[in-house]
PDB file of N, CA, C and O in Angstrom:
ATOM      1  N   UNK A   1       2.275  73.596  68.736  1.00  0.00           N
ATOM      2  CA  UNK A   1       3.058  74.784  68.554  1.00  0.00           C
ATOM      3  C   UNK A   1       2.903  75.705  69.768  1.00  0.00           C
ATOM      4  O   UNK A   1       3.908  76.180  70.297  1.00  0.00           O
ATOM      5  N   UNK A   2       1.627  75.981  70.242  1.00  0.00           N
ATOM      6  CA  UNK A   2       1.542  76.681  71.841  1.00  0.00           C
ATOM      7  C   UNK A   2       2.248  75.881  72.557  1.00  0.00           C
ATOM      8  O   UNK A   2       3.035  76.458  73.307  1.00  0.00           O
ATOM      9  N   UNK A   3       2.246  74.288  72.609  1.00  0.00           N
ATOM     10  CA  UNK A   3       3.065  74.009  74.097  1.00  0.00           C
ATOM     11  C   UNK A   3       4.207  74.621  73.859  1.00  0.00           C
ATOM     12  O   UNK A   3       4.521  75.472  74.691  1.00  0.00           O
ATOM     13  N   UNK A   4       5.166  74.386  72.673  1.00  0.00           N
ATOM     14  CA  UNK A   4       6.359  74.836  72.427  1.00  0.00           C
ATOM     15  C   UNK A   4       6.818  76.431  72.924  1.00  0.00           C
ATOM     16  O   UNK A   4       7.676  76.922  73.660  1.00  0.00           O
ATOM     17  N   UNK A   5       5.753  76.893  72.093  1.00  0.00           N
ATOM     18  CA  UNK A   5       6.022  78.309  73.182  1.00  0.00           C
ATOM     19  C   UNK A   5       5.856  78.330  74.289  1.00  0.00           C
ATOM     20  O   UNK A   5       6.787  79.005  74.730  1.00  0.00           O
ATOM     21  N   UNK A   6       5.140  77.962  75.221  1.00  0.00           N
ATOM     22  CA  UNK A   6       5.018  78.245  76.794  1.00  0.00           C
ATOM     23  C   UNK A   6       6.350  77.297  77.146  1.00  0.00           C
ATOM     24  O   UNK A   6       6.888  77.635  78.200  1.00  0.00           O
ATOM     25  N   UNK A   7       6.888  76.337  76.559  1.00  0.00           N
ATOM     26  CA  UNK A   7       8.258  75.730  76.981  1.00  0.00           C
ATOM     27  C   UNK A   7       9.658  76.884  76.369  1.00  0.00           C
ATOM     28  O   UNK A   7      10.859  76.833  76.634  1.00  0.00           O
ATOM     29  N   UNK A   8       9.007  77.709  75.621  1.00  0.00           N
ATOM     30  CA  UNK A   8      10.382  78.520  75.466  1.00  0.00           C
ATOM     31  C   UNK A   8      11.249  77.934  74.391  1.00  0.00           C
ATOM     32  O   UNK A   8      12.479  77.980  74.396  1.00  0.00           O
ATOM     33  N   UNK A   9      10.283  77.217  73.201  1.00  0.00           N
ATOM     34  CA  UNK A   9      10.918  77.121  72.095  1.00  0.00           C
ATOM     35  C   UNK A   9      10.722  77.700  71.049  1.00  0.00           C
ATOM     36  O   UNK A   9       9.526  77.520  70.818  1.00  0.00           O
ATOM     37  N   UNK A  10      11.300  78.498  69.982  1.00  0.00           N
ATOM     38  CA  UNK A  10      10.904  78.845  69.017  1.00  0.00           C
ATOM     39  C   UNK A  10      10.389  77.898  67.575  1.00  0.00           C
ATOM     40  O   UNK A  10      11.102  77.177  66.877  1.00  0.00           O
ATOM     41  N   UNK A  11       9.301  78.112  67.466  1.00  0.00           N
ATOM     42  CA  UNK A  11       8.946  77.271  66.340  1.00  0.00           C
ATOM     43  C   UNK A  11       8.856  77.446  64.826  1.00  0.00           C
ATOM     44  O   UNK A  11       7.804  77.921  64.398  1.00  0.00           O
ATOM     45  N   UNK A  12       9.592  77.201  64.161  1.00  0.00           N
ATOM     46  CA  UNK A  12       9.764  77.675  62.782  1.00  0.00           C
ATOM     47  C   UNK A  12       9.292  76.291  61.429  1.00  0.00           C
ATOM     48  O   UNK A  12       9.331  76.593  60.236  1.00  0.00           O
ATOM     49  N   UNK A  13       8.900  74.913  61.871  1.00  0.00           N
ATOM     50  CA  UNK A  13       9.019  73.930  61.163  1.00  0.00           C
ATOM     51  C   UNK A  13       7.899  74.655  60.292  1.00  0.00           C
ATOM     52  O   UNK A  13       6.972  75.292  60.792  1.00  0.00           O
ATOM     53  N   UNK A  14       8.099  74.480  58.940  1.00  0.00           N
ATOM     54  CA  UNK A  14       6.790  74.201  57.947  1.00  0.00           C
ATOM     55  C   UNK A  14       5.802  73.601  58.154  1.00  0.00           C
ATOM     56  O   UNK A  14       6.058  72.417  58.370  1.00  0.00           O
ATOM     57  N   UNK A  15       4.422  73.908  58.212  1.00  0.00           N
ATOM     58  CA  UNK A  15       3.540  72.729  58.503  1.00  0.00           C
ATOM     59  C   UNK A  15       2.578  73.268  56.950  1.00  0.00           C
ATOM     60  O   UNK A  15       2.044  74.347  56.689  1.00  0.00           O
ATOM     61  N   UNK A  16       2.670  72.063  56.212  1.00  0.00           N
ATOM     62  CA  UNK A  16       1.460  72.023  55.073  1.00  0.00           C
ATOM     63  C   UNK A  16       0.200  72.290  55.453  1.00  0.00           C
ATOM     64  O   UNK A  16      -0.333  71.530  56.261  1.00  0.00           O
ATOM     65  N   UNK A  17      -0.652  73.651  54.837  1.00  0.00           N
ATOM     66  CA  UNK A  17      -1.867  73.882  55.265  1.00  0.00           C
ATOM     67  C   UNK A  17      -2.694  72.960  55.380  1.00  0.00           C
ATOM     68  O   UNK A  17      -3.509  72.932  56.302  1.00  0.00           O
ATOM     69  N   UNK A  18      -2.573  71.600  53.990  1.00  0.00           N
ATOM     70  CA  UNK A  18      -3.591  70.762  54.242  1.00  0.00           C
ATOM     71  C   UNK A  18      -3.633  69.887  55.520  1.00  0.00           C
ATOM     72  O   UNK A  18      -4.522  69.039  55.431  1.00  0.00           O
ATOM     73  N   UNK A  19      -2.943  69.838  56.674  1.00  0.00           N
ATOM     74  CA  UNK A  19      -2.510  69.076  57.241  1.00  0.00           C
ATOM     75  C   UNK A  19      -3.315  69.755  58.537  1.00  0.00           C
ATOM     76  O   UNK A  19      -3.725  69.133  59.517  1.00  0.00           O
ATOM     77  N   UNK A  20      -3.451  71.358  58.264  1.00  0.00           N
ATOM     78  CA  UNK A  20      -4.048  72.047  59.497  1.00  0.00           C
ATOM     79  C   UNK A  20      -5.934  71.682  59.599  1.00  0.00           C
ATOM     80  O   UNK A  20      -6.709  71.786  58.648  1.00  0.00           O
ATOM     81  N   UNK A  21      -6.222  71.347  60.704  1.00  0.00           N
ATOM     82  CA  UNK A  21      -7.381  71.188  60.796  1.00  0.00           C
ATOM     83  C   UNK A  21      -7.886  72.171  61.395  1.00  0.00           C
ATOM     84  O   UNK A  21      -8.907  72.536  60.813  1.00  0.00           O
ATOM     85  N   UNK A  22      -7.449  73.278  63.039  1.00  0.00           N
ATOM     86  CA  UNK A  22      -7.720  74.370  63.063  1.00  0.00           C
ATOM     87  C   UNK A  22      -8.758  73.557  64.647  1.00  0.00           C
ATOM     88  O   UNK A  22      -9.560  74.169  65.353  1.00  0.00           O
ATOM     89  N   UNK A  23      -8.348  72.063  64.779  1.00  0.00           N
ATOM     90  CA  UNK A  23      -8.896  71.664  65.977  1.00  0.00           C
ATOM     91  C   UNK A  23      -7.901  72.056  66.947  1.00  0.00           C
ATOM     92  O   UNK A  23      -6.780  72.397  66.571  1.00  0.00           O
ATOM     93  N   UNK A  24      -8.289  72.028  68.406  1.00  0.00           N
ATOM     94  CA  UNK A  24      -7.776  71.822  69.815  1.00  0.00           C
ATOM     95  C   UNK A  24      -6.599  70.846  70.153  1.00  0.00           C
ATOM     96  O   UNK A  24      -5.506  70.894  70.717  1.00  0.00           O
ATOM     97  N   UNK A  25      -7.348  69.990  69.551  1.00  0.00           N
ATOM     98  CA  UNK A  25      -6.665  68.437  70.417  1.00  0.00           C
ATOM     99  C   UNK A  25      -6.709  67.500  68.877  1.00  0.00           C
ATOM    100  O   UNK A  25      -7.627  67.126  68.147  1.00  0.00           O
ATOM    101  N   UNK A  26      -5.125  67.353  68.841  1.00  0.00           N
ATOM    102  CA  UNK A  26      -5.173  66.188  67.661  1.00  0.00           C
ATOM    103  C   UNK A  26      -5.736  65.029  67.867  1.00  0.00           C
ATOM    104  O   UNK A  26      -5.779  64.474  68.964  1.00  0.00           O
ATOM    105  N   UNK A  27      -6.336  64.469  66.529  1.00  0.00           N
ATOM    106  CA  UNK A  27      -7.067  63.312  66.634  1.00  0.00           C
ATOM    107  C   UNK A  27      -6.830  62.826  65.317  1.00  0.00           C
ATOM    108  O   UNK A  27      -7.407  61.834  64.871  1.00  0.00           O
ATOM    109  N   UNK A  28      -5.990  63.501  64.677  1.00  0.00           N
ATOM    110  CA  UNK A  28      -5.209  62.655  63.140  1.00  0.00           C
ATOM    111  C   UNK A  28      -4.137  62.859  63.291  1.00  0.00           C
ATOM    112  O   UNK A  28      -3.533  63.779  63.843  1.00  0.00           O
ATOM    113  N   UNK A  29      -3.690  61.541  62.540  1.00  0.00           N
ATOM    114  CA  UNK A  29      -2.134  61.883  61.913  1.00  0.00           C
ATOM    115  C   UNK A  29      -1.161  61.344  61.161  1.00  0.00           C
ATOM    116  O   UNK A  29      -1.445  60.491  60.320  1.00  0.00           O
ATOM    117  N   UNK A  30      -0.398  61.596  61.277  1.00  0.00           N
ATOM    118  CA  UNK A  30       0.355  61.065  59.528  1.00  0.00           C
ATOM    119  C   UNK A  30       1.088  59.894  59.662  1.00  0.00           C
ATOM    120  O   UNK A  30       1.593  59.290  58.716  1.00  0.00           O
ATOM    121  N   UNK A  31       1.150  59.583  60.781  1.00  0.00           N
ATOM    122  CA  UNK A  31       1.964  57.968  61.055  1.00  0.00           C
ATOM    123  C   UNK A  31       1.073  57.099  62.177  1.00  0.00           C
ATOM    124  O   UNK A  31       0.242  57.834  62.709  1.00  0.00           O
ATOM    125  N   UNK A  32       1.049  56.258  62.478  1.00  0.00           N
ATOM    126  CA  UNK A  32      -0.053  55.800  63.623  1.00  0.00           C
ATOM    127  C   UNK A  32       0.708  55.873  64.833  1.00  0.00           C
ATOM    128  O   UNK A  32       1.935  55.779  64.850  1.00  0.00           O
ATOM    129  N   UNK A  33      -0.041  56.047  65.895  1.00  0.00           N
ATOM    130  CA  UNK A  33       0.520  55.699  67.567  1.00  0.00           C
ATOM    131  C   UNK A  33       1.481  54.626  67.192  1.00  0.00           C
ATOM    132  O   UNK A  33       2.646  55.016  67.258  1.00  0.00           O
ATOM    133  N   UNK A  34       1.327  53.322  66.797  1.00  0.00           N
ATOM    134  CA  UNK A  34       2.520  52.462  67.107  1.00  0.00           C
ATOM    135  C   UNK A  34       3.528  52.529  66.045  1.00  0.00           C
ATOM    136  O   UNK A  34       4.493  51.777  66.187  1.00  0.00           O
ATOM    137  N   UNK A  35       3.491  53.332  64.938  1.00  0.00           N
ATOM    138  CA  UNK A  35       4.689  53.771  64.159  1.00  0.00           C
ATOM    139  C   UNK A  35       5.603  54.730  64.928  1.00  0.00           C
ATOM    140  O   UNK A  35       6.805  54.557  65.130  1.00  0.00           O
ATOM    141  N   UNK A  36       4.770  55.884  65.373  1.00  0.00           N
ATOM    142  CA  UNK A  36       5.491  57.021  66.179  1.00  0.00           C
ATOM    143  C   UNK A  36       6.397  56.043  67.234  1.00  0.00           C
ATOM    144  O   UNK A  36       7.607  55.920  67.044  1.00  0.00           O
ATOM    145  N   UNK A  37       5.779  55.421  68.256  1.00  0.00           N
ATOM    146  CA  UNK A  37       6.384  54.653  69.337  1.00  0.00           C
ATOM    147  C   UNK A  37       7.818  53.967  68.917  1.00  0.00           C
ATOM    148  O   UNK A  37       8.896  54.081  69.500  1.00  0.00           O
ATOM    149  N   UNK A  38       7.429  53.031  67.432  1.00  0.00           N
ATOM    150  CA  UNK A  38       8.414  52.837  66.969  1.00  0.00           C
ATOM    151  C   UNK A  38       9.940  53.564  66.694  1.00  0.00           C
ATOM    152  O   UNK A  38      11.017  53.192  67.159  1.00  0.00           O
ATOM    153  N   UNK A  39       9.755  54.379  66.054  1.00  0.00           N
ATOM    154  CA  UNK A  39      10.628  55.646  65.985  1.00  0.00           C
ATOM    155  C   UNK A  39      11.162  56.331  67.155  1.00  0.00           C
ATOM    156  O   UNK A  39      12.352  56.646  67.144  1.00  0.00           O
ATOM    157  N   UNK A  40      10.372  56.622  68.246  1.00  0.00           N
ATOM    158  CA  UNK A  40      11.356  56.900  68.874  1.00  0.00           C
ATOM    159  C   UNK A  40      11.837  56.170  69.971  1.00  0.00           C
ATOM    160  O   UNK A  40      12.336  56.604  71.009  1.00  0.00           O
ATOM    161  N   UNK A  41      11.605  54.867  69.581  1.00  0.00           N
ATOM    162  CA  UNK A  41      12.365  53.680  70.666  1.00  0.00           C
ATOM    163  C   UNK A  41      13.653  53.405  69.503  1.00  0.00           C
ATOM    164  O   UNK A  41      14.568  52.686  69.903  1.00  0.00           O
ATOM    165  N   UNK A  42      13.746  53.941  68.118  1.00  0.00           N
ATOM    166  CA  UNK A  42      15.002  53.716  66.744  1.00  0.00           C
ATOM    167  C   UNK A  42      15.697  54.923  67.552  1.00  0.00           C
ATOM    168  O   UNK A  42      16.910  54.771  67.408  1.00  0.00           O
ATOM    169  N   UNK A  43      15.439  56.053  68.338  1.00  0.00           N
ATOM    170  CA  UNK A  43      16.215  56.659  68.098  1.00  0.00           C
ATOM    171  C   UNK A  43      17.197  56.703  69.425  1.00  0.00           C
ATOM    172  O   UNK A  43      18.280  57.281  69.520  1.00  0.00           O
ATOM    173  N   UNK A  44      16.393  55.803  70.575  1.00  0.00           N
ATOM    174  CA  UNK A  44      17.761  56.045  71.475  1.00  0.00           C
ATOM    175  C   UNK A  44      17.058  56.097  72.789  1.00  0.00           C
ATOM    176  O   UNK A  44      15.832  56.004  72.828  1.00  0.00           O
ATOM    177  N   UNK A  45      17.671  56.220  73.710  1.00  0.00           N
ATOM    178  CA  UNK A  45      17.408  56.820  75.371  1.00  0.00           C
ATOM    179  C   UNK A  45      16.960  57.815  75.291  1.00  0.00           C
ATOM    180  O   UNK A  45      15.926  58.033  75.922  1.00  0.00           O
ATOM    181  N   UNK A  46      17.443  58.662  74.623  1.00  0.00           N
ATOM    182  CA  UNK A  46      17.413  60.180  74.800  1.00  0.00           C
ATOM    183  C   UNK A  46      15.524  60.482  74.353  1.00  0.00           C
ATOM    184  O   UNK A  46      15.267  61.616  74.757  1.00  0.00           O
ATOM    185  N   UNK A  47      14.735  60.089  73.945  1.00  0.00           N
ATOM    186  CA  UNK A  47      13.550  60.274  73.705  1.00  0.00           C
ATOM    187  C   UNK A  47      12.515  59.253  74.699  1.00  0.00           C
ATOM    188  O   UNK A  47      12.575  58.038  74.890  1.00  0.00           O
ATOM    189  N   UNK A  48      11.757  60.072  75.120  1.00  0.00           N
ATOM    190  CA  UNK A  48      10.952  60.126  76.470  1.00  0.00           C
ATOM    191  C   UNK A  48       9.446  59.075  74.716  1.00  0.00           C
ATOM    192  O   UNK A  48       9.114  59.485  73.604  1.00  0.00           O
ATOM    193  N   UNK A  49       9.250  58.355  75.146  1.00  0.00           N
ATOM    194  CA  UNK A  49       7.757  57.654  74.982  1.00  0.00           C
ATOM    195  C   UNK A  49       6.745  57.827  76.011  1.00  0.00           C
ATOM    196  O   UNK A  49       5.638  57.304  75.883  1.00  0.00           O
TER     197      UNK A  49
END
């Protein structure tokens, strides 16, 4: 959510508290590295991997 702001996006998504850990640097998450990868090689050129 900070990178987003220093890129000049506004961030409004919902994020479920349980989901907040309140760390630095993610090190969980809700789909694995090669699911994510998956997804956004489904969605096109237009998404940077």
């Amino acid at each position: 959510m900070e990178e987003m702001g220093r890129r000049g996006y506004n961030h409004h998504t919902p994020l479920d508290p349980a989901l907040t850990t309140g760390k630095a640097v993610q090190d969980e998450f809700v789909d694995s590295y090669e699911k994510q990868v998956r997804i956004l090689k489904e969605r096109g050129r237009e998404c940077r991997i």
